[in-house]
N, C-alpha and C positions, 0 to 999 in steps of 0.2 A: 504494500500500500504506500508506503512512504517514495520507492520510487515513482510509484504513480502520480502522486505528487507532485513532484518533481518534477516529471516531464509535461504536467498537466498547468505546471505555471508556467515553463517555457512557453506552452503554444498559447495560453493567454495572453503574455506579452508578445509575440508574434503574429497571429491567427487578426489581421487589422477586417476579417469580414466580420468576427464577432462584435455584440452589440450592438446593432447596426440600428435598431430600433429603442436605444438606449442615446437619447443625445447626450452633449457634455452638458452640465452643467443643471438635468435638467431639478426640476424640484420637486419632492412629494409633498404631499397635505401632512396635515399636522396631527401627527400620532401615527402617521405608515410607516409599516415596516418593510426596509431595505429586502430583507431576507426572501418574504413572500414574493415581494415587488421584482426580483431579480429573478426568481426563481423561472418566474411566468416567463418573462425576457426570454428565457435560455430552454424554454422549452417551445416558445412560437417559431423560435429558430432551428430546434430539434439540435440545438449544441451541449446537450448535457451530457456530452461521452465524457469517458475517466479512462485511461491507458491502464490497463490489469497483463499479466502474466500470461504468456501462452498458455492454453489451456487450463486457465485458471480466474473465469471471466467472475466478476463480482457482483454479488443479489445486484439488481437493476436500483430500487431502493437506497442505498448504498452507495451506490457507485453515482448517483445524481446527485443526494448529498454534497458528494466528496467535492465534484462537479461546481455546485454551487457558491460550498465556501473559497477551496482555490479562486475560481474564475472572477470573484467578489474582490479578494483581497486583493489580486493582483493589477487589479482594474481600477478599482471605485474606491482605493482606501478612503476617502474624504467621505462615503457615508456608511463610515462601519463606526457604530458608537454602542453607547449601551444596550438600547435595543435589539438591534441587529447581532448582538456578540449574544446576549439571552434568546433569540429566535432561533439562532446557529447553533447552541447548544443544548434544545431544546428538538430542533433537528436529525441533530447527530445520536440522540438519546432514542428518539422513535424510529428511527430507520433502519434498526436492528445492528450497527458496528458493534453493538456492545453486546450480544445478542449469548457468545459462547462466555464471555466473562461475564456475565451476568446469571447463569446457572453454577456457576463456582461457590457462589454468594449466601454465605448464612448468616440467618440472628434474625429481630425485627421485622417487619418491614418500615417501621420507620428508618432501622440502621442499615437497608438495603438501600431504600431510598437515596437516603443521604450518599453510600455509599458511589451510587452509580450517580449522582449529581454531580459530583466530584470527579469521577471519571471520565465524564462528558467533557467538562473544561478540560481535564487533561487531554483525552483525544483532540477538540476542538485547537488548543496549543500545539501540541504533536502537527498538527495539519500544516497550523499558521507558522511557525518556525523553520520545518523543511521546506515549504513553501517560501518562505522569506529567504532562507541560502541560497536556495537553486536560483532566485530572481538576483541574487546581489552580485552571486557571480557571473550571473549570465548577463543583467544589465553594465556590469561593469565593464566586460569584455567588449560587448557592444560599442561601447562610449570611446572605448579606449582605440576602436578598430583591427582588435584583432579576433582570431580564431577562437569563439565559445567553446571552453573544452567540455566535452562527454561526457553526459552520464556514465552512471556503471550500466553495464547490461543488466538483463533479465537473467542472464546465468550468472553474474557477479552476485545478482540479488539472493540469488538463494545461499549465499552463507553469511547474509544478514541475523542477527539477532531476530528472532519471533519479541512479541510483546511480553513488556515484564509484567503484568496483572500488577501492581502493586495495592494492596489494600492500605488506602489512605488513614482509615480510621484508627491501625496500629502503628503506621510508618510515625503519624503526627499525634502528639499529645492534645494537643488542641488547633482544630480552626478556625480561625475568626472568622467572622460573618461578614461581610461587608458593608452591609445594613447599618453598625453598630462603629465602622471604621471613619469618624467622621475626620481625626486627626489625623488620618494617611488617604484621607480622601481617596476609598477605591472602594468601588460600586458591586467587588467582587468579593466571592470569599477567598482568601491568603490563609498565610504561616510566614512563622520569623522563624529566622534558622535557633532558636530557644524552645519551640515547637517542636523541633526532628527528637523522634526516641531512639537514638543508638542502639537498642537493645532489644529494639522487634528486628522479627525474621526478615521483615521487609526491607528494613535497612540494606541485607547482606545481599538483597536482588539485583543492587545497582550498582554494586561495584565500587570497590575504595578509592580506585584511582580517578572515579566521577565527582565521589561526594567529595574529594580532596578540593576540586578547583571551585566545584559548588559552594563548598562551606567557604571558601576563600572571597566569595562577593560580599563586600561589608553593608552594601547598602540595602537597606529596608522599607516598605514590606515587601517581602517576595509574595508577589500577585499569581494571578493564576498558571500564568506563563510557565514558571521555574515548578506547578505539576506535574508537568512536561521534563521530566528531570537530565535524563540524557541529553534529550532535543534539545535542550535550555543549555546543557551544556558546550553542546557540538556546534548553536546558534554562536556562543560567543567563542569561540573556537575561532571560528570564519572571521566574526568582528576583528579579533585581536589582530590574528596573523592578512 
């Protein structure tokens, strides 16, 4: 999925037929949502394809989703705001991604609930981060006039990492709500690295030499983004170098 991604932001910035019925600048009414609003766009033009794996095509569901957020962010940053990032995670929740880790999942259903809440943002992150590298290198290259280098293959892809499931509610002692974050002003629920519990199994999913450069960002609150733990990492990975 992540290479999908990937090549799925490439041809967003490339692909100049898309949006065609999408002016610049144009404006919606007061309370519409981007998500829905975009969605329709990319389906009157039948452009909601997502590049999947040889023989390994993805629910239809799923795969427009996927379709949706890329082709969104890569395009329209200027109307992705609060709404639209809760439509898109809301989304990502119904369209079955979460569908085989969500049978994993015991206790409540309140502490399911929450559970897969959580996991949504983190997917919805995952998306927008690889999503965001593949454009930085690929827009730079552009800029610069030279040769955008390649993706990995599709045979490179399969000795990727599978997803870490990570159960949020043992990794973190607590997360803050967003609701209640009036002094960090974020609309989302977070964790300060004072939150991480060392001592859940979940920690040990992600690898020391990740949480090392992780724990190493001083500044706070880490937003939804850094649920995206790797991604978040591998994001500033790119920045730095």
């Amino acid at each position: 999925v992540r290479l999908g991604v990937a090549l799925c932001a490439r041809d967003a910035l490339t692909d100049s037929g898309r949006d065609r019925a999408l002016a610049d600048g144009v404006c919606l009414r007061p309370g519409a949502g981007f998500y829905e609003y975009y969605a329709e766009v990319l389906n009157d033009q039948n452009e909601r394809t997502f590049p999947s794996a040889p023989g390994r095509k993805l629910d239809e569901d799923v795969a427009t989703c996927l379709a949706n957020v890329v082709n969104a962010f890569i395009r329209h940053q200027d109307k992705i705001d609060a709404v639209y990032y809760e439509d898109a995670v809301r989304a990502l929740r119904s369209c079955g991604i979460l569908s085989d880790y969500a049978k994993t999942l015991e206790g409540s259903i309140d502490d399911i609930e929450r559970e897969l809440d959580i996991a949504s943002r983190a997917v919805y992150f995952e998306i927008i981060l690889v999503a965001a590298m593949s454009h930085r290198i690929h827009a730079c290259f552009l800029a610069l006039g030279a040769d955008v280098p390649s993706l990995p293959t599709w045979d490179d892809a399969k000795d990727a990492p599978g997803p870490s499931n990570v159960r949020f509610s043992s990794l973190l002692k607590r997360i803050r709500d967003g609701d209640s974050a009036r002094v960090t002003k974020s609309f989302v629920p977070y964790f300060a690295k004072s939150d991480l519990n060392e001592d859940s199994l979940e920690y040990s999913k992600i690898g020391e030499d990740v949480w090392k450069e992780f724990n190493g960002m001083l500044y706070v609150p880490w937003t939804s983004s850094k649920f995206a733990v790797r991604d978040f990492v591998a994001f500033n990975r790119t920045h730095v170098g």
